[in-house]
C-alpha positions in Angstrom: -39.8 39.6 -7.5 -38.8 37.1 -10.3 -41.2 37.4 -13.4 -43.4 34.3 -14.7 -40.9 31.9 -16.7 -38.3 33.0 -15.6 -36.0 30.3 -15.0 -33.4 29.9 -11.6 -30.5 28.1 -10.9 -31.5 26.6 -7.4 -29.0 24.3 -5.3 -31.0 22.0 -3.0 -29.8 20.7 0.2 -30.9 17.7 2.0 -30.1 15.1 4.2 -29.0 11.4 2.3 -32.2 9.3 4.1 -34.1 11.9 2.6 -33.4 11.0 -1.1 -36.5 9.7 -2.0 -38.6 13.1 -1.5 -36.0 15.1 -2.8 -36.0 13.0 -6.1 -39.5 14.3 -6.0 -39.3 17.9 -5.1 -35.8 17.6 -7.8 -38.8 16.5 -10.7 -41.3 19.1 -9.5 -38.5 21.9 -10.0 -37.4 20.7 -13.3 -40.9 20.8 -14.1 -41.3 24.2 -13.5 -37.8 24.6 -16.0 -36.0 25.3 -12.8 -32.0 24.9 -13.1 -31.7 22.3 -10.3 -28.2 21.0 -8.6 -28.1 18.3 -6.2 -25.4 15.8 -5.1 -26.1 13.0 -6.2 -23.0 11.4 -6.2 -23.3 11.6 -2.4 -19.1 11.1 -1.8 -16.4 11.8 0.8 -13.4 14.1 0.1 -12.5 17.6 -0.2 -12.8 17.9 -3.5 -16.5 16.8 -3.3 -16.9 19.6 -0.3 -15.5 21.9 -3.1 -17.6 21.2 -5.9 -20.8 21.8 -3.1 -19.6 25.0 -2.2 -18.6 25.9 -5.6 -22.5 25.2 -6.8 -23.9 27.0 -3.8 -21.8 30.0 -5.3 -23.0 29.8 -8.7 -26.7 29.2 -7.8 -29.6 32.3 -7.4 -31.6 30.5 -4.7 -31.0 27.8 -2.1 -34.0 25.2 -1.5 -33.8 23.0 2.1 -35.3 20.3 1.8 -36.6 20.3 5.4 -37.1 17.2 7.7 -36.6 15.9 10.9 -33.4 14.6 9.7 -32.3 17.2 8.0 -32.4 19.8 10.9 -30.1 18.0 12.5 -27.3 17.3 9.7 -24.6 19.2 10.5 -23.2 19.3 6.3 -26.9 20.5 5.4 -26.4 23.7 8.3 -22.9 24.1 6.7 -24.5 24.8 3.4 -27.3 26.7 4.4 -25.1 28.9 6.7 -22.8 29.1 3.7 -25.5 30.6 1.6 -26.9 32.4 3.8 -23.0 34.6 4.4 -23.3 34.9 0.6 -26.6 36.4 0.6 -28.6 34.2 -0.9 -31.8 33.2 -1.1 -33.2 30.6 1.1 -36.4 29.0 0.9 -36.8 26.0 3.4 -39.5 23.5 2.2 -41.2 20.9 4.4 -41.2 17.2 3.0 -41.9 15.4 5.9 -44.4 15.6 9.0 -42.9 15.8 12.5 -41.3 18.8 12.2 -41.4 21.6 15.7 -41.1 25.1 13.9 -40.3 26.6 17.1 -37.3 24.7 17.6 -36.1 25.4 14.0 -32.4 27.2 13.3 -33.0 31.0 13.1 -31.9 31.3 9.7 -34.4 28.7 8.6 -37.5 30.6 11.0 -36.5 33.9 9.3 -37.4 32.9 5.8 -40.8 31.6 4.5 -41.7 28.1 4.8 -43.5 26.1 2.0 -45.3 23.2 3.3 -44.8 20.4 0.4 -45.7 17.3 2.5 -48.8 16.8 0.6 -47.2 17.6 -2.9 -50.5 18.0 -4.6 -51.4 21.0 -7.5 -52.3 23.6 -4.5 -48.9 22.9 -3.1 -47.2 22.9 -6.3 -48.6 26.3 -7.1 -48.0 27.5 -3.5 -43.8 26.4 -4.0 -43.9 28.1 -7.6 -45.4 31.0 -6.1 -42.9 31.4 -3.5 -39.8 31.1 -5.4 -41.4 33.8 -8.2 -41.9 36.1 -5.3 -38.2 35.7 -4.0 -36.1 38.9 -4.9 -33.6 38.7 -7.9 -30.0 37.1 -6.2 -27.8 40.1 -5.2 -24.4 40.1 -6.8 -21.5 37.8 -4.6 -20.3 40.2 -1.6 -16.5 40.4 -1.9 -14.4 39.8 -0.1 -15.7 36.0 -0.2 -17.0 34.7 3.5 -14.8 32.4 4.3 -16.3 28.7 3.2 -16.9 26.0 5.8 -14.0 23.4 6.3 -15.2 20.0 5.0 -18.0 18.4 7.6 -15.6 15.2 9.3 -17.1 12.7 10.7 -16.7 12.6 15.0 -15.2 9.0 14.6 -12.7 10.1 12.0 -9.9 11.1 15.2 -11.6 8.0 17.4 -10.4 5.2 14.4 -7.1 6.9 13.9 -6.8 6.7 17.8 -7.3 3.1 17.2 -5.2 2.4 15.3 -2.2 3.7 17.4 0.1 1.0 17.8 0.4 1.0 21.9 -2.4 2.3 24.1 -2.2 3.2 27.8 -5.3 2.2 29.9 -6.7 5.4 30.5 -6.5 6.4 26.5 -8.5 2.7 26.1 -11.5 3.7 28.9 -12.1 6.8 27.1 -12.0 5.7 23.8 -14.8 3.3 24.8 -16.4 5.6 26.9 -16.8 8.2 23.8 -17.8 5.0 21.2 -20.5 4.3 24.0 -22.2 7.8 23.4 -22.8 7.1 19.7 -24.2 3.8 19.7 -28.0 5.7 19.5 -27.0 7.5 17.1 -28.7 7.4 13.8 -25.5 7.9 11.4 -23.1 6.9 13.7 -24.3 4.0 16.0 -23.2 1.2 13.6 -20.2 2.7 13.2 -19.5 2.7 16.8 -20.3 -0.3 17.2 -17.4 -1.8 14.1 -15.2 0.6 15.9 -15.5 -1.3 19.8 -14.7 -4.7 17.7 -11.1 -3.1 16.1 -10.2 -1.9 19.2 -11.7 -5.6 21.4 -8.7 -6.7 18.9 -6.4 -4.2 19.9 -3.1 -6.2 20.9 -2.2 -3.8 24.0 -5.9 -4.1 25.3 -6.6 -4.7 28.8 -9.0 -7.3 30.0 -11.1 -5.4 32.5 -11.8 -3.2 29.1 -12.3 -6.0 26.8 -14.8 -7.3 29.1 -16.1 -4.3 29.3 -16.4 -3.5 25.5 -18.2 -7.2 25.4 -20.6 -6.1 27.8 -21.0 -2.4 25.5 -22.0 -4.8 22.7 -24.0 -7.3 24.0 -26.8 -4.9 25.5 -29.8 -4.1 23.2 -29.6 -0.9 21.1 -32.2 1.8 22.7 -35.1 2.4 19.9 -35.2 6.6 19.6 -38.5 7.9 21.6 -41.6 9.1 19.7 -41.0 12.7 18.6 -43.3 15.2 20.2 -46.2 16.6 18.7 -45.2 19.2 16.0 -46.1 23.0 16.7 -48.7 24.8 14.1 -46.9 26.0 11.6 -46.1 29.5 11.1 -47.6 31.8 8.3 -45.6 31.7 4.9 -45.4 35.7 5.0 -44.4 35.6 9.1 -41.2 34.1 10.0 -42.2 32.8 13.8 -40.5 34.1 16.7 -36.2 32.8 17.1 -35.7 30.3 19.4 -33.1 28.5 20.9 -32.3 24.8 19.3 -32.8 22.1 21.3 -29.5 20.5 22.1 -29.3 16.4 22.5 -28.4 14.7 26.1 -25.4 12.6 25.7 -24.5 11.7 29.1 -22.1 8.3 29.3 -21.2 6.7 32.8 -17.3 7.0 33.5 -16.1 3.5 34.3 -15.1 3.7 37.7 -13.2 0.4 37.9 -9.5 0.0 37.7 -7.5 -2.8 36.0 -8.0 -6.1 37.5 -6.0 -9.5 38.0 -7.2 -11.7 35.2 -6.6 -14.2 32.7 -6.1 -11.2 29.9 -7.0 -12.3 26.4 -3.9 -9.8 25.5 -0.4 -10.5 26.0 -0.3 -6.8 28.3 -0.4 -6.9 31.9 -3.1 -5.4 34.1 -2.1 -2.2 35.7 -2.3 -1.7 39.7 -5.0 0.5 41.3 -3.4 4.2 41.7 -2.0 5.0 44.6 -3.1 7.6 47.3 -2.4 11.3 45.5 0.7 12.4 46.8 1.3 16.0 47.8 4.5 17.6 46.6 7.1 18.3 49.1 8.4 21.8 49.2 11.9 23.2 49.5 13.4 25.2 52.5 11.7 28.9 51.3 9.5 27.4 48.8 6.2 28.9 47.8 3.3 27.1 45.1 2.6 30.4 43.0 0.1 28.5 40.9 -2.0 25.2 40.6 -4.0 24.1 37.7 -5.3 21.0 35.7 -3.5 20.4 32.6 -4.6 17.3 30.0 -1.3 15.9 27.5 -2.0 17.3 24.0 -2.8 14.1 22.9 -5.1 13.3 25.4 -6.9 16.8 25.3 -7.7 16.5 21.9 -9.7 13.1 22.5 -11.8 14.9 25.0 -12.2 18.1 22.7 -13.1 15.9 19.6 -16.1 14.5 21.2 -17.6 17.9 22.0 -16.2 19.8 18.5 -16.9 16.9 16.0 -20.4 16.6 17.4 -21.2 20.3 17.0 -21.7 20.8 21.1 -23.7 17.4 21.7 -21.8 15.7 23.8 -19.9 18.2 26.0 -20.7 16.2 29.0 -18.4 12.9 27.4 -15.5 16.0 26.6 -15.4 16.4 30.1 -15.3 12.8 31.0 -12.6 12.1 28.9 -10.7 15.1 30.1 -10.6 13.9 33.1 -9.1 10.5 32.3 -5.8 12.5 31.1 -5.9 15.4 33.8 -2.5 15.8 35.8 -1.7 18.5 38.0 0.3 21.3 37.1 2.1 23.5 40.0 3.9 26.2 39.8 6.4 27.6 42.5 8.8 30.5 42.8 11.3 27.6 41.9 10.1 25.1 39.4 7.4 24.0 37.4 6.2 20.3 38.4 3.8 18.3 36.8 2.1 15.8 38.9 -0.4 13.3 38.4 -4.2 13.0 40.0 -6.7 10.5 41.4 -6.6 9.0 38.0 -3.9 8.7 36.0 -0.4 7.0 37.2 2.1 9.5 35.2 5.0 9.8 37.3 6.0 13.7 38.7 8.2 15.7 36.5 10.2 18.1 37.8 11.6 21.1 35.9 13.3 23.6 37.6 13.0 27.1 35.7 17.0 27.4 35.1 16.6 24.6 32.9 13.7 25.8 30.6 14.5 26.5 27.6 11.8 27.8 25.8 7.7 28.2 26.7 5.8 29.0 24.3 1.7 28.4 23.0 1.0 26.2 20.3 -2.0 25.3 17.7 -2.3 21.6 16.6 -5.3 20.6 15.0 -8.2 21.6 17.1 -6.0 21.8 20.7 -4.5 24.7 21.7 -1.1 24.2 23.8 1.6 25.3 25.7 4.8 23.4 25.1 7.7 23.7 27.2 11.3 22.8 26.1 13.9 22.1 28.0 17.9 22.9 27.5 18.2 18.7 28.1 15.9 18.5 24.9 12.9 17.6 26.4 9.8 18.5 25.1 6.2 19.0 27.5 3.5 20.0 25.6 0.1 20.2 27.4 -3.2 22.0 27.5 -4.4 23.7 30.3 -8.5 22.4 31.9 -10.8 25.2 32.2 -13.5 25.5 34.7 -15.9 22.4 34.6 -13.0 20.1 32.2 -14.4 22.0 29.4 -12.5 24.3 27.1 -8.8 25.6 27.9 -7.5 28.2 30.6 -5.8 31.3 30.0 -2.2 30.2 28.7 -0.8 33.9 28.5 -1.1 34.3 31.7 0.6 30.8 32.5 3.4 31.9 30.1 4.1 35.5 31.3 4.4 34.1 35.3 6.6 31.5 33.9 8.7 33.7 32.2 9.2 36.0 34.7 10.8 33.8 37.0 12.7 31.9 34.0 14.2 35.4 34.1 14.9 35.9 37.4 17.0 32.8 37.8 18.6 33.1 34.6 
């Protein structure tokens, strides 16, 4: 337990909408001759990232400035979770009503809660009491945790996507089909919205998808339902019981039209509807060893952004947009053949295995793959669909078969 007077270097995180309370709670914990740190600055970068986590190092305790808004910032559960590996103390305090304490994080319904909606004397008293009864800070564990990577935003890959200088018709439907899942969103949705208008100006765009992104901006913006009635409170001395958080639907409709005959506002042509899937046509004594559902790198890592830089919202649009990119891979006891599905148009490649090269798994970013390099020069690097067009398949085990019968005809 800290003694009376006894001043302590607290580092408060909070969500930016929330700056008007904190400024409040800030005062209030100056008042007390509290050390208080706080970004103010409120700016982008890595160095700012740095100079958080630096603060949260230096700092004895670690205020959250709880709210409905704050719970769901994914920089604020970095820091927290950050302190929290460090050991240090957290003491989440409530500015604002509306807030279900069932549904909190577990780290947050571990620790006591100070209720400081009201911020009157008896609630002043009650958050000076709390921090004075925190144990002293315990020295920093070493080794270091390792410290979060700096909190991108989930448009960040979508604009440089964009900005690509050609883009097929399949990469355009699922960059609009992504933009369409944030337009709800509180920190995102105006953003989506500037990002469907750069790419309606795309030159390589097709009409049936700038008609469609007109359509995406024309229809009213969906007002957020009325948040349901918040749970009692749990005693200050009695973290309530853990539950699991409540994860946000994000379900988008796949466009299920093909490119069209019209009078395109872009100089590109409209595409053809895909025809039937053909079936590939074995060799005398040939036999498929393997079959599996492969995305291009570049096109798995469109999917994967929308489910990783959204923290797990929006696996359903992952999926989706998987599935735009999703070719066949087959294997056979001669030859490794890449072929395409229902709906992309990627012509077969055919690779037979005395003319591979090299196979081996590779890390990009966020999308693990396996490349394949032929003795021609050619490079085919691709990530394998799991179960459900979510997450990757086992590539070891693609590797290995492929390698034993690289070796067998070499």
């Amino acid at each position: 337990m800290r003694g009376v007077g006894v001043a302590v270097k607290i580092f408060v995180s909070y969500k930016s909408t929330d700056r008007h309370l904190v400024n409040q709670l800030v005062n209030d914990l100056t008042d007390m001759d509290h050390e208080v740190w706080y970004d103010q600055e409120l700016q982008g970068g890595q160095n700012w990232w740095d100079n958080i986590l630096e603060n949260i190092r230096r700092s004895d305790l670690l205020v959250f400035a709880l709210t409905p808004q704050s719970i769901d910032s994914y920089p604020c559960q970095l820091e927290y979770t950050y302190a929290n590996a460090l050991q240090k103390p957290i003491l989440p305090v409530v500015l604002s009503e509306g807030i279900n304490y069932n549904l909190l994080p577990v780290i947050l319904q571990e620790r006591q809660i100070v209720n400081y909606s009201k911020r009157d004397i008896d609630t002043y008293k009650k958050l000076a009491s709390a921090i004075r009864s925190l144990p002293p800070t315990p020295p920093l564990p070493v080794p270091l945790p390792a410290p979060p990577a700096i909190p991108l935003s989930p448009l960040a890959p979508i604009r440089s996507a964009i900005d690509s200088p050609t883009l097929g018709y399949e990469q355009q439907v699922a960059l609009v089909h992504q933009l369409k899942g944030y337009l709800n969103h509180p920190d995102y949705g105006s953003d989506a919205r500037e990002l469907l208008n750069r790419l309606s100006q795309h030159p390589t765009l097709f009409a049936s998808v700038f008609r469609e992104i007109q359509g995406v901006l024309t229809m009213p913006v969906s007002q957020p339902s009325a948040a349901p009635e918040p749970a009692e409170a749990p005693p200050v001395d009695k973290p309530a019981p853990a539950a699991m958080p409540a994860l946000s639907d994000l379900v988008a409709d796949l466009f299920s039209k093909k490119p069209e005959p019209a009078a395109a506002p872009t100089p590109a042509p409209e595409e053809a509807p895909a025809p039937p899937l053909p079936a590939l046509e074995l060799r005398p004594g040939e036999t498929i060893l393997k079959e599996l559902d492969v995305s291009p790198h570049g096109g798995a890592l469109l999917g994967l952004a929308s489910g990783l830089f959204t923290y797990g919202l929006t696996t359903a649009a992952t999926a989706a947009a998987r599935k735009l990119y999703q070719r066949r891979l087959i294997v056979t006891d001669q030859r490794v053949v890449f072929m395409r599905n229902e709906h992309s148009q990627a012509e077969t490649i055919d690779i037979p295995f005395n003319q591979i090269a090299e196979i081996k798994k590779t890390m990009k970013m966020l999308d693990p793959a396996v490349l394949i390099r032929t003795k021609a020069g050619e490079q085919h690097e691709f990530s394998i669909i799991a179960a459900g067009g979510v997450g990757f398949g086992n590539r070891e085990e693609l590797i290995t078969l492929i390698q034993r019968l690289m070796s067998r005809q070499s």
